[in-house]
Backbone and ligand atoms as CSV (ligand in chain L), in Angstrom:
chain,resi,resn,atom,element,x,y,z
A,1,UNK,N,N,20.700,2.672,2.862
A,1,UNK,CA,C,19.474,2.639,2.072
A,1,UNK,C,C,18.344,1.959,2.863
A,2,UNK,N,N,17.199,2.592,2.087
A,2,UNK,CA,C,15.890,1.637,3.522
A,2,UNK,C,C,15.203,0.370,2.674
A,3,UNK,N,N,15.274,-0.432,3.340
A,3,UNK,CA,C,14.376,-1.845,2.374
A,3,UNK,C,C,15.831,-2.204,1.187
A,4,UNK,N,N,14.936,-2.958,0.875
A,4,UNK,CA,C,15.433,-4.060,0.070
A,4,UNK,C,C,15.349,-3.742,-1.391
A,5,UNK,N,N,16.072,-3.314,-2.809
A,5,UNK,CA,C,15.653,-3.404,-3.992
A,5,UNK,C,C,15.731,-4.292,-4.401
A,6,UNK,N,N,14.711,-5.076,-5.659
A,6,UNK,CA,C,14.783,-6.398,-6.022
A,6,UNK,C,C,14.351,-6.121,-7.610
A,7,UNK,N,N,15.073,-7.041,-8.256
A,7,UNK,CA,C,14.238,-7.383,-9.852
A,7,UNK,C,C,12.962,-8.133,-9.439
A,8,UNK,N,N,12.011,-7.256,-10.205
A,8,UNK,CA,C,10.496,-8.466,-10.353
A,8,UNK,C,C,11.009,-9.484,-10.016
A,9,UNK,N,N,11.652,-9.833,-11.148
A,9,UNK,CA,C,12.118,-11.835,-11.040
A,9,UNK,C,C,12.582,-12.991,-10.341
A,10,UNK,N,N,12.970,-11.601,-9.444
A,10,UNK,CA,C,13.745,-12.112,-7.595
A,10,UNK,C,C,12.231,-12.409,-7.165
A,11,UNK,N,N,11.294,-11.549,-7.381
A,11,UNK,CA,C,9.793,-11.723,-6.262
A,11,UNK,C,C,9.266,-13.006,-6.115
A,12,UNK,N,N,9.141,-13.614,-4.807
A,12,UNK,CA,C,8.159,-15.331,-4.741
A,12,UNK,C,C,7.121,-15.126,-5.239
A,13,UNK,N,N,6.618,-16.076,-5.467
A,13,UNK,CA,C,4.882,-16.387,-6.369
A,13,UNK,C,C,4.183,-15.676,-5.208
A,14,UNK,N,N,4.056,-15.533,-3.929
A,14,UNK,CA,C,3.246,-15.163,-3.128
A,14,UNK,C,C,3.225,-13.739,-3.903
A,15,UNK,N,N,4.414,-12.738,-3.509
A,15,UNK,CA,C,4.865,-11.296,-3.977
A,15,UNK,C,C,4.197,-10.805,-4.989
A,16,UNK,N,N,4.614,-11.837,-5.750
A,16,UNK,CA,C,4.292,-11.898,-7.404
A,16,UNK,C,C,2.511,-11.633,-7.441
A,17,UNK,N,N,2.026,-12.472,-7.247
A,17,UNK,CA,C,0.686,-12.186,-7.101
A,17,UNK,C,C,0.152,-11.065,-6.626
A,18,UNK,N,N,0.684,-10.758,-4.687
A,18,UNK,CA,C,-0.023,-9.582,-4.181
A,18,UNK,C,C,0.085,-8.363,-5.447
A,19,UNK,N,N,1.185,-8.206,-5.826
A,19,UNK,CA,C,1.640,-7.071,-6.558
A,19,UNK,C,C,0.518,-6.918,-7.848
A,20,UNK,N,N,0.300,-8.017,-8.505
A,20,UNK,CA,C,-0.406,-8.155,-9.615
A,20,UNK,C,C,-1.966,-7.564,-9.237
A,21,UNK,N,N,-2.441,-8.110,-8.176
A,21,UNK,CA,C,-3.492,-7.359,-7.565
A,21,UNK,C,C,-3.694,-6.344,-7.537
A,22,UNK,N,N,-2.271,-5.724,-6.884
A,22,UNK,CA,C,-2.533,-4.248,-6.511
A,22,UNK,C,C,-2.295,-3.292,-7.906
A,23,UNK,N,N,-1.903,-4.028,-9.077
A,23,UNK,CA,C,-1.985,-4.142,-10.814
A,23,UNK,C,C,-3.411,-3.529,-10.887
A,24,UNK,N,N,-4.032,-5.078,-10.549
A,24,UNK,CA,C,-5.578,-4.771,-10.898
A,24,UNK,C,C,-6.288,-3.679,-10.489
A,25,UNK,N,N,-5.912,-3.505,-9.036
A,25,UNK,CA,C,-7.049,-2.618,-8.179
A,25,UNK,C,C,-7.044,-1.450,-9.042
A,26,UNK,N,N,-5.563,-1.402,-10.164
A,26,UNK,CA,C,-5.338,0.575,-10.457
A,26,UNK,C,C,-6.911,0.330,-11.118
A,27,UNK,N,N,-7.338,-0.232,-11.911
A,27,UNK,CA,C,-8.821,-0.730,-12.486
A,27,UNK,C,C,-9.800,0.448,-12.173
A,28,UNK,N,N,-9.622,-0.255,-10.562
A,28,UNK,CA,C,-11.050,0.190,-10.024
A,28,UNK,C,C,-10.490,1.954,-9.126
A,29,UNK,N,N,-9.350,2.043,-9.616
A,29,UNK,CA,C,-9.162,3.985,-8.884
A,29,UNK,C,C,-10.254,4.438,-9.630
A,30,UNK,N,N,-10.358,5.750,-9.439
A,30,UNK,CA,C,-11.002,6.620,-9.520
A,30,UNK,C,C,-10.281,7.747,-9.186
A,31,UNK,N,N,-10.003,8.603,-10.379
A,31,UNK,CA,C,-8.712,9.977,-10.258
A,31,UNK,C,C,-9.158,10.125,-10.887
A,32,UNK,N,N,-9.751,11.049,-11.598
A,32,UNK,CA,C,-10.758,12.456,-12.470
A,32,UNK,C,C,-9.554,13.675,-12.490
A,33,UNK,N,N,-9.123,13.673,-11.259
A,33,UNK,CA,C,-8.606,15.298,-11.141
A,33,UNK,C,C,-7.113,15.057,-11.041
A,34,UNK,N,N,-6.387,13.981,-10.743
A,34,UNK,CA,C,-5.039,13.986,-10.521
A,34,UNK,C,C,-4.538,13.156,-11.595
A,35,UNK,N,N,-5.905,12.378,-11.997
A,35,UNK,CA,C,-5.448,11.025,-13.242
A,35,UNK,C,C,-4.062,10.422,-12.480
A,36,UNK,N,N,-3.882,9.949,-11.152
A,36,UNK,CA,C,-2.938,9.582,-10.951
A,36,UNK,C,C,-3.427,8.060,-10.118
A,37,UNK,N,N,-3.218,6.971,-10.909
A,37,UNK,CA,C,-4.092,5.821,-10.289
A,37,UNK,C,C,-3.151,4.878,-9.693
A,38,UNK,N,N,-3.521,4.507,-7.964
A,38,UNK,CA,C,-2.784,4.057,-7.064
A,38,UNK,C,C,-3.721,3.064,-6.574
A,39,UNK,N,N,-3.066,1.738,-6.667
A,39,UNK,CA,C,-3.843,0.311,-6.226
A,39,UNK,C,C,-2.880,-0.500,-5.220
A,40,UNK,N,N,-3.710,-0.897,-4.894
A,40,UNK,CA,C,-2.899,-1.527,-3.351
A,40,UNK,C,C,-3.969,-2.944,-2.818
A,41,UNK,N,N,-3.117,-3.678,-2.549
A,41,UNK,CA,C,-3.545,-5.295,-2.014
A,41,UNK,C,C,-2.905,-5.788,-0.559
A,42,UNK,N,N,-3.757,-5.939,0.196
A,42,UNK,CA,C,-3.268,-6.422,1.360
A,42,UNK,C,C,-3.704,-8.367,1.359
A,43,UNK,N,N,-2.392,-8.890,1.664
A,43,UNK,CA,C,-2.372,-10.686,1.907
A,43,UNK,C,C,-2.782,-10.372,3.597
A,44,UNK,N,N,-3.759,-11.117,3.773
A,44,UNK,CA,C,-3.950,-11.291,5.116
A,44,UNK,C,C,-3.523,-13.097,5.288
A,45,UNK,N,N,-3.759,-13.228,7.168
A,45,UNK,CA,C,-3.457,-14.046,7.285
A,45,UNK,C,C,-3.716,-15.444,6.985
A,46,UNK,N,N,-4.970,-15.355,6.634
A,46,UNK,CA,C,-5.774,-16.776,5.878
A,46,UNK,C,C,-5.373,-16.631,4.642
A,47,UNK,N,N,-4.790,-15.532,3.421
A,47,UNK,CA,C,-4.818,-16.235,2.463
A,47,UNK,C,C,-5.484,-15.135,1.478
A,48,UNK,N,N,-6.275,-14.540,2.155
A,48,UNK,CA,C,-7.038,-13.744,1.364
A,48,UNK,C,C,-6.419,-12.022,0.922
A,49,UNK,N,N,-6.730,-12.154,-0.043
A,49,UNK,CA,C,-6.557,-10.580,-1.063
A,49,UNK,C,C,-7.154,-9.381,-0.680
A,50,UNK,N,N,-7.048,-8.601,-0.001
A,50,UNK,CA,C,-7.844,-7.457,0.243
A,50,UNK,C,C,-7.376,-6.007,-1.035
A,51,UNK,N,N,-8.157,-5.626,-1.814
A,51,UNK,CA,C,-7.709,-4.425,-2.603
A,51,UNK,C,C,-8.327,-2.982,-2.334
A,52,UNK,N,N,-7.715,-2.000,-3.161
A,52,UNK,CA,C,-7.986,-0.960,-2.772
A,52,UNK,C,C,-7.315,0.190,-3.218
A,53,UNK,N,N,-7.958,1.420,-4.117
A,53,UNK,CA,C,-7.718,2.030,-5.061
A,53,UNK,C,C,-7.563,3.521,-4.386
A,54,UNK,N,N,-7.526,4.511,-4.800
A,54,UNK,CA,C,-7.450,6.082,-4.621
A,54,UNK,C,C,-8.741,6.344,-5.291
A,55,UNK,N,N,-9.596,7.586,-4.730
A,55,UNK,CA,C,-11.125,7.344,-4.881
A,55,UNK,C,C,-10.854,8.954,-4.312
A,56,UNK,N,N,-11.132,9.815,-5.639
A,56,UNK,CA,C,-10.923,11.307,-5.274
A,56,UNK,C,C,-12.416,11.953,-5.047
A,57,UNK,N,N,-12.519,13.244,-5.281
A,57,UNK,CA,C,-13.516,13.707,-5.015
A,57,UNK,C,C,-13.401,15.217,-5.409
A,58,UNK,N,N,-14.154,15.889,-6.044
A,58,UNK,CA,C,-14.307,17.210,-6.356
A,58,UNK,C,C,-13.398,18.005,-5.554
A,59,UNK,N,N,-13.975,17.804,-4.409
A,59,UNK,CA,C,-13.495,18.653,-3.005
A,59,UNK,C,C,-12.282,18.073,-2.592
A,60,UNK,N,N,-11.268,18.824,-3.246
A,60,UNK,CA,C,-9.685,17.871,-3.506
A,60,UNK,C,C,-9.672,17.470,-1.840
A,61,UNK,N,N,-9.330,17.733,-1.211
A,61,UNK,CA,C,-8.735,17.365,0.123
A,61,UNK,C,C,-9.843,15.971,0.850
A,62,UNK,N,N,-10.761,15.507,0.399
A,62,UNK,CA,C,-11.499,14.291,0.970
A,62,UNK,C,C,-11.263,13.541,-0.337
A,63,UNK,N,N,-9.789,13.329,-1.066
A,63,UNK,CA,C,-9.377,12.633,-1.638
A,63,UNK,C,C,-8.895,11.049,-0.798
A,64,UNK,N,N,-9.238,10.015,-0.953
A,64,UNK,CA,C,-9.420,8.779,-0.707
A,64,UNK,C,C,-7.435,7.924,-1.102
A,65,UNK,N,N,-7.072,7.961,-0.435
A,65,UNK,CA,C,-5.577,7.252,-1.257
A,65,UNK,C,C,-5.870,5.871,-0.846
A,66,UNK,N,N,-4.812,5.206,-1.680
A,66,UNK,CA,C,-5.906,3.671,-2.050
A,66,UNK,C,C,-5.305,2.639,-0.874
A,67,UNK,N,N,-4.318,2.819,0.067
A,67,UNK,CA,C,-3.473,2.408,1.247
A,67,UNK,C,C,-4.990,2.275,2.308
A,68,UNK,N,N,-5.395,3.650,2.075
A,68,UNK,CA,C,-6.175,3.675,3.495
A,68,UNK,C,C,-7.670,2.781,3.045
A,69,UNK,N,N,-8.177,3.207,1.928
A,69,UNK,CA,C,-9.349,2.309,1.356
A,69,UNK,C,C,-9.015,1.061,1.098
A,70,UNK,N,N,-7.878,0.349,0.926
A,70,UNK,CA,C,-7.745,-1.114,1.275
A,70,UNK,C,C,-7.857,-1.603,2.548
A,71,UNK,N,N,-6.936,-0.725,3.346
A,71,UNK,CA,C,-7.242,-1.331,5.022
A,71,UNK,C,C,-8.285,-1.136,5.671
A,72,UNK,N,N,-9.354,-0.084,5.103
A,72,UNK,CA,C,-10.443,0.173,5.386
A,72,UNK,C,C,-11.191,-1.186,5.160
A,73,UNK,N,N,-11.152,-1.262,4.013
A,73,UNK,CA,C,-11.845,-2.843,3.684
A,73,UNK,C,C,-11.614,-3.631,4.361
A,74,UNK,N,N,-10.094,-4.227,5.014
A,74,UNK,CA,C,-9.686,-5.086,5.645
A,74,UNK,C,C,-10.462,-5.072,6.772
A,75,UNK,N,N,-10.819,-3.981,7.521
A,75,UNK,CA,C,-11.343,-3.239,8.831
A,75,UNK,C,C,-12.730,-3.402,8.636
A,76,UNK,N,N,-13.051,-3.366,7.944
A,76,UNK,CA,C,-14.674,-3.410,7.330
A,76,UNK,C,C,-15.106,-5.030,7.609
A,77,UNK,N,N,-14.645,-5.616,6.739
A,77,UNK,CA,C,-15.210,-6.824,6.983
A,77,UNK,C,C,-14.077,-8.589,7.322
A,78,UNK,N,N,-12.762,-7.859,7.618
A,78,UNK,CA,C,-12.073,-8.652,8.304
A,78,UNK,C,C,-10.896,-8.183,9.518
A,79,UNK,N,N,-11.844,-7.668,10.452
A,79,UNK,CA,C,-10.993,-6.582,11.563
A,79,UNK,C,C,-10.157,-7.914,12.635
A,80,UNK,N,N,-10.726,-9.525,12.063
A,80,UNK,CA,C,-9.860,-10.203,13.500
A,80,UNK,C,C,-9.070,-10.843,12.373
A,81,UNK,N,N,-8.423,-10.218,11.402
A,81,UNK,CA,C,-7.226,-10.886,10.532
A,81,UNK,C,C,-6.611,-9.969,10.828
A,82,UNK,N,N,-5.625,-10.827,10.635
A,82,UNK,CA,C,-3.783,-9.978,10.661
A,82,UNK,C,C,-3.390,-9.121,8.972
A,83,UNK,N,N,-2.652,-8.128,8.917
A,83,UNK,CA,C,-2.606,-7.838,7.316
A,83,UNK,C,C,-1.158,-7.950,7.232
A,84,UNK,N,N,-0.621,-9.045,6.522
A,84,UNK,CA,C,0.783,-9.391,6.813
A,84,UNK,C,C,1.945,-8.833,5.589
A,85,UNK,N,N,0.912,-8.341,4.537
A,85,UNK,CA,C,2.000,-7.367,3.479
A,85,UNK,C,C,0.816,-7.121,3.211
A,86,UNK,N,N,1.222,-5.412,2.348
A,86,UNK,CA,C,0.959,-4.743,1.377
A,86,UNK,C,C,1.226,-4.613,0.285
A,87,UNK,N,N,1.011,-4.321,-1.158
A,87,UNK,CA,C,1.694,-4.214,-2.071
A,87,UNK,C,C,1.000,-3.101,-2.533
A,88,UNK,N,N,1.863,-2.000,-2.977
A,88,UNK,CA,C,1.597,-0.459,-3.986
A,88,UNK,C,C,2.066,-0.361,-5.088
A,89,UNK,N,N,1.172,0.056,-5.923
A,89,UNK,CA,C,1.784,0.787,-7.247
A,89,UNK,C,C,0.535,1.425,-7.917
A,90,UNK,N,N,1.068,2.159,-8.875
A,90,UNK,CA,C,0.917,3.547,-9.463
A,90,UNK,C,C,0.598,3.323,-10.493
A,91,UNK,N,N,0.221,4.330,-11.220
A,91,UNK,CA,C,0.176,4.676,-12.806
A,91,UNK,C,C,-0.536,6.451,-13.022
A,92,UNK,N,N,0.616,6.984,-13.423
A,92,UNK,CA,C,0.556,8.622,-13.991
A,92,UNK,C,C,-0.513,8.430,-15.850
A,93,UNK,N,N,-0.711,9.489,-15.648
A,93,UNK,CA,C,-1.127,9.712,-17.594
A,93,UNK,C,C,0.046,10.279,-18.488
A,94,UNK,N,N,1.016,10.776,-17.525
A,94,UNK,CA,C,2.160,11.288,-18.034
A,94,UNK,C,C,3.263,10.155,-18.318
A,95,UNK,N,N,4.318,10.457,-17.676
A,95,UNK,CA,C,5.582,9.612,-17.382
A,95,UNK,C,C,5.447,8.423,-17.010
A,96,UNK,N,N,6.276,7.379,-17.574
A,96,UNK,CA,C,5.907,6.668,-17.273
A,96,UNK,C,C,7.119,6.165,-15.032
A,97,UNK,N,N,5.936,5.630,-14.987
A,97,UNK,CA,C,6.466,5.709,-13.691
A,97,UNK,C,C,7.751,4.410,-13.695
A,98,UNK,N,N,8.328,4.299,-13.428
A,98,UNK,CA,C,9.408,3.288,-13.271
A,98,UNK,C,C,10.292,3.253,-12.029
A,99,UNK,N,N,10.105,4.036,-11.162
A,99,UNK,CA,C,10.318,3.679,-9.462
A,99,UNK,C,C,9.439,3.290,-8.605
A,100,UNK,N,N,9.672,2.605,-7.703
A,100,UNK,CA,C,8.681,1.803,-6.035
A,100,UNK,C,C,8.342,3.718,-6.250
A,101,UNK,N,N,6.434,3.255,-6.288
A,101,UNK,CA,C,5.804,4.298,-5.102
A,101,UNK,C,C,5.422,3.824,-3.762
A,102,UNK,N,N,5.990,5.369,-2.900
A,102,UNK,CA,C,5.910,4.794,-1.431
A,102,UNK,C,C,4.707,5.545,-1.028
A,103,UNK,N,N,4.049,5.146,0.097
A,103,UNK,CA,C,2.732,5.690,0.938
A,103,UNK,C,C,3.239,7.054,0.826
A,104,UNK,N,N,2.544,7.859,1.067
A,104,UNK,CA,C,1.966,8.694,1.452
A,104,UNK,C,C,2.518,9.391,3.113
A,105,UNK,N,N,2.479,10.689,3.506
A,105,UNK,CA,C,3.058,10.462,5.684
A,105,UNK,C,C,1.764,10.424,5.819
A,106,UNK,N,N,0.451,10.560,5.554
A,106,UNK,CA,C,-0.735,10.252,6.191
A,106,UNK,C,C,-0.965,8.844,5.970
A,107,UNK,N,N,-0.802,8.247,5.046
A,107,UNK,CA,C,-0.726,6.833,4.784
A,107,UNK,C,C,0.071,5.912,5.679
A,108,UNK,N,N,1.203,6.281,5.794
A,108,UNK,CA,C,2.129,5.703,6.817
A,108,UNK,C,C,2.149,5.790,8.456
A,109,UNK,N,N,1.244,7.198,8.690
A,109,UNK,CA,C,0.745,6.814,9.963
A,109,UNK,C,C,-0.127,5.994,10.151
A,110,UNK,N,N,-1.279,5.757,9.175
A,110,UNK,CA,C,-2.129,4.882,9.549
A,110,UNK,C,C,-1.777,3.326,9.401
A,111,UNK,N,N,-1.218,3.109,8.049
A,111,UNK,CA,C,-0.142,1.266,8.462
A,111,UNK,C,C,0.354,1.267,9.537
A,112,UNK,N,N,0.799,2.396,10.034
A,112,UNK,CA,C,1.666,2.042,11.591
A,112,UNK,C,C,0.776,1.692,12.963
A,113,UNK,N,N,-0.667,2.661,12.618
A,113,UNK,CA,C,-1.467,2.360,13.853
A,113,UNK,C,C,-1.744,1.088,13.641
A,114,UNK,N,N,-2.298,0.640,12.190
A,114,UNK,CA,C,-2.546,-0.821,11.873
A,114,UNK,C,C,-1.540,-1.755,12.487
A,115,UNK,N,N,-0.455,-1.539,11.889
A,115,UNK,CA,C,0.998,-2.459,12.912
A,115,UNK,C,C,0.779,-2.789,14.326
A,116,UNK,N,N,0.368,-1.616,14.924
A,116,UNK,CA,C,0.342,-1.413,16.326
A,116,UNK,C,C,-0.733,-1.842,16.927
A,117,UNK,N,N,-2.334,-2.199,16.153
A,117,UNK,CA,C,-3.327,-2.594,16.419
A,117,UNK,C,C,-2.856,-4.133,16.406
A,118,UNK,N,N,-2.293,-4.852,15.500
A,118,UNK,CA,C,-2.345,-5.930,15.060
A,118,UNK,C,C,-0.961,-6.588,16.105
A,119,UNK,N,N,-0.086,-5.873,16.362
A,119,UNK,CA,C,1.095,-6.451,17.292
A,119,UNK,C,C,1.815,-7.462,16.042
A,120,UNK,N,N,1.201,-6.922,14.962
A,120,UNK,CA,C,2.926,-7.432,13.832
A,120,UNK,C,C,2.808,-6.514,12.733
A,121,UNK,N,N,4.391,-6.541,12.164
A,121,UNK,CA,C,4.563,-6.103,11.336
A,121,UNK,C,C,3.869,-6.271,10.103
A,122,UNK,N,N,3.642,-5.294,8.873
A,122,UNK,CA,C,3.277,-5.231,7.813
A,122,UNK,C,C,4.453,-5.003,6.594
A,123,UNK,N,N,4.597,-6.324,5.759
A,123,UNK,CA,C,5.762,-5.426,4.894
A,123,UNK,C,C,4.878,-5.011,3.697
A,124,UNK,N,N,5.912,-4.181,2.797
A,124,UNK,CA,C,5.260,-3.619,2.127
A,124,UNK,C,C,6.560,-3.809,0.860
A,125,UNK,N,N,5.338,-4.297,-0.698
A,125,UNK,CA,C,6.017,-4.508,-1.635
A,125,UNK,C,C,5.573,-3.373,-2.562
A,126,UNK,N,N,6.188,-2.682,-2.707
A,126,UNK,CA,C,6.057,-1.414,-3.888
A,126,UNK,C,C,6.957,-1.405,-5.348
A,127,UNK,N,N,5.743,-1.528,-5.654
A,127,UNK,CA,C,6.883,-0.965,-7.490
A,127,UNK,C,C,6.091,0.104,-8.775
A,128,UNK,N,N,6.733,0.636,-9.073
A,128,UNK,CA,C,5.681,1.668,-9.991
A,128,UNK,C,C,5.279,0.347,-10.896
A,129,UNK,N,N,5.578,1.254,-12.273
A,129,UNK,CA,C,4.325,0.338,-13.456
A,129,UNK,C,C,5.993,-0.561,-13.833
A,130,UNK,N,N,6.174,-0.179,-13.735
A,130,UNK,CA,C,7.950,-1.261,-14.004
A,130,UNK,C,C,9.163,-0.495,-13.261
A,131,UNK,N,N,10.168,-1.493,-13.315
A,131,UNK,CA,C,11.372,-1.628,-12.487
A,131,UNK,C,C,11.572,-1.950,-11.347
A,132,UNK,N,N,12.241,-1.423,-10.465
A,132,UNK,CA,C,12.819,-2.286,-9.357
A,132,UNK,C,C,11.681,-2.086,-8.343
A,133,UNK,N,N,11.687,-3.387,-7.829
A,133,UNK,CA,C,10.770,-3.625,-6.706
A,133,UNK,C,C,11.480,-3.313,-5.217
A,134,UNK,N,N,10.759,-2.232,-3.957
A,134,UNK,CA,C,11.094,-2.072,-2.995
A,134,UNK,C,C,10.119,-3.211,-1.784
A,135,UNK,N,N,10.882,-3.616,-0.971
A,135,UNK,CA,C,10.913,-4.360,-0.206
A,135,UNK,C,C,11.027,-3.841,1.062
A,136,UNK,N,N,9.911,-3.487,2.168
A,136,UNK,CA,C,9.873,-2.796,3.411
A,136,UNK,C,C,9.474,-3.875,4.534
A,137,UNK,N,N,10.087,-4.308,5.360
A,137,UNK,CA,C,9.969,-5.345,6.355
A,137,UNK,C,C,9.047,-4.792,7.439
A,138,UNK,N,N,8.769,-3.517,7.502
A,138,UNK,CA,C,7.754,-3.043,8.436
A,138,UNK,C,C,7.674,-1.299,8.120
A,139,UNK,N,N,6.375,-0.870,8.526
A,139,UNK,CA,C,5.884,0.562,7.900
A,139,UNK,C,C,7.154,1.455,8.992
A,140,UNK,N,N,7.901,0.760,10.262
A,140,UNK,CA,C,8.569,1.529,11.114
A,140,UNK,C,C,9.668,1.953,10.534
A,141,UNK,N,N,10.174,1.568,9.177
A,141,UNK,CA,C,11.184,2.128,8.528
A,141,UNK,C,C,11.103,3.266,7.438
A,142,UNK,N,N,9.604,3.370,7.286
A,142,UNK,CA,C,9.600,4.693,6.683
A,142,UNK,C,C,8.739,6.007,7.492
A,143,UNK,N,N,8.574,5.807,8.463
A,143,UNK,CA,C,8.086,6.688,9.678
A,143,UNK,C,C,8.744,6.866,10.484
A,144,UNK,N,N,9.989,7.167,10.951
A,144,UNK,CA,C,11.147,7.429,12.109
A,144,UNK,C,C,10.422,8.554,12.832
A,145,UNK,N,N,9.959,8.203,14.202
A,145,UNK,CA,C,10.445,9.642,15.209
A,145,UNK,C,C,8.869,9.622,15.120
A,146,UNK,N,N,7.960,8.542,15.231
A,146,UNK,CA,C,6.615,8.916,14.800
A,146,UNK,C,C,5.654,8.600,15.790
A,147,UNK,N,N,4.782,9.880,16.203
A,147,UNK,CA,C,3.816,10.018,16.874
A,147,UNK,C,C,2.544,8.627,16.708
A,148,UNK,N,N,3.170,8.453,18.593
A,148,UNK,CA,C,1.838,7.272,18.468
A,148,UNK,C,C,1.078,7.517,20.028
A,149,UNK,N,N,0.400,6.307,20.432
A,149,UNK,CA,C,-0.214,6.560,21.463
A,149,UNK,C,C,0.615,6.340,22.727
A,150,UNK,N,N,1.648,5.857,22.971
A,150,UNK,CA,C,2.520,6.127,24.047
A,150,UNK,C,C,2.584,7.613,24.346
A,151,UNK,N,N,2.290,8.736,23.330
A,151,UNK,CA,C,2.243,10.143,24.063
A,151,UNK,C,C,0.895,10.505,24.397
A,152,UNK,N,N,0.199,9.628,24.423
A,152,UNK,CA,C,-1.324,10.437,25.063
A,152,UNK,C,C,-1.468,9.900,26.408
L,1,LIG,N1,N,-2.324,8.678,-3.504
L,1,LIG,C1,C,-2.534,7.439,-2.986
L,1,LIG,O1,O,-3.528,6.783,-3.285
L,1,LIG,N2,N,-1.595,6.934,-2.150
L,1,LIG,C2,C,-0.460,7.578,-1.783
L,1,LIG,O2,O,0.274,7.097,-0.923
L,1,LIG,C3,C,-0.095,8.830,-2.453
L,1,LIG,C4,C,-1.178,9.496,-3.214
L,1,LIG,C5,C,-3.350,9.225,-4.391
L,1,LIG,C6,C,-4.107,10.391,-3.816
L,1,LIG,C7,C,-4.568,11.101,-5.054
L,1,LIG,O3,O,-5.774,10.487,-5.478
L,1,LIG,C8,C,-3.496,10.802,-6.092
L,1,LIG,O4,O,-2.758,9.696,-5.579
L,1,LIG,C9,C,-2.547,11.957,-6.351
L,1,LIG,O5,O,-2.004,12.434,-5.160
């Protein structure tokens, strides 16, 4: 199995928090067309909260997933911090979600370039709207076999 499953209740206060964030950010999504709202919080290395929602657009395919508009932010206005976890989760209009949502493969290439920019790992705490929390010690375990700049 990849990562770690955990009860909420296992999660440290640090966890606990990022996650709650990435709670909040569903807030500020913006899904009109998929109604499918994905919030995400990056802990950087000082301490600070970076968030960041899914932000669609008419023109389905310059749909915004909320992984890359958090690190965007991070990149935006804190590019000499480290981003030392992530935390994801979801919310459908349908079902209720009750498994870890994971990135995205366009999402996961870009945590990885991030990894690779930064020279450390990023873990990543995912849980839908309830149940078990997934636990990823670095984005290299859900990207195997993955194109980077060693081939250019
Ligand atoms: N989405 C994300 O924000 N992150 C992912 O990793 C998967 C998908 C968004 C994109 C779109 O706005 C909605 O979820 C449905 O695909």
């Amino acid at each position: 199995m990849i990562g770690k499953r955990i009860k909420l209740a296992e999660l440290d206060s640090e966890d606990f928090d990022l996650l709650n964030a990435a709670k909040m950010a569903l807030n500020d999504s913006y899904a009109p067309y998929s109604k499918f709202n994905v919030g995400a919080a990056c802990l950087l290395d000082t301490g600070e909260i970076i968030k960041g929602s899914n932000f669609e657009n008419s023109s389905y395919p310059l749909c915004l997933c909320a992984e890359r508009v958090a690190l965007g932010a991070v990149h935006a206005a804190h590019s000499t911090k480290l981003v030392v976890k992530m935390a994801i989760t979801a919310k459908g209009s349908g079902k209720l979600i009750d498994e870890p949502i994971t990135p995205c493969g366009a999402c996961r290439q870009v945590l990885l370039e991030y990894e690779q920019k930064q020279s450390e790992d990023i873990q990543l705490i995912l849980q839908g709207q309830s149940g078990d929390v997934l636990i990823l010690n670095t984005v290299k375990e859900i990207l195997p076999l993955s194109f980077d700049a060693e081939f250019l």
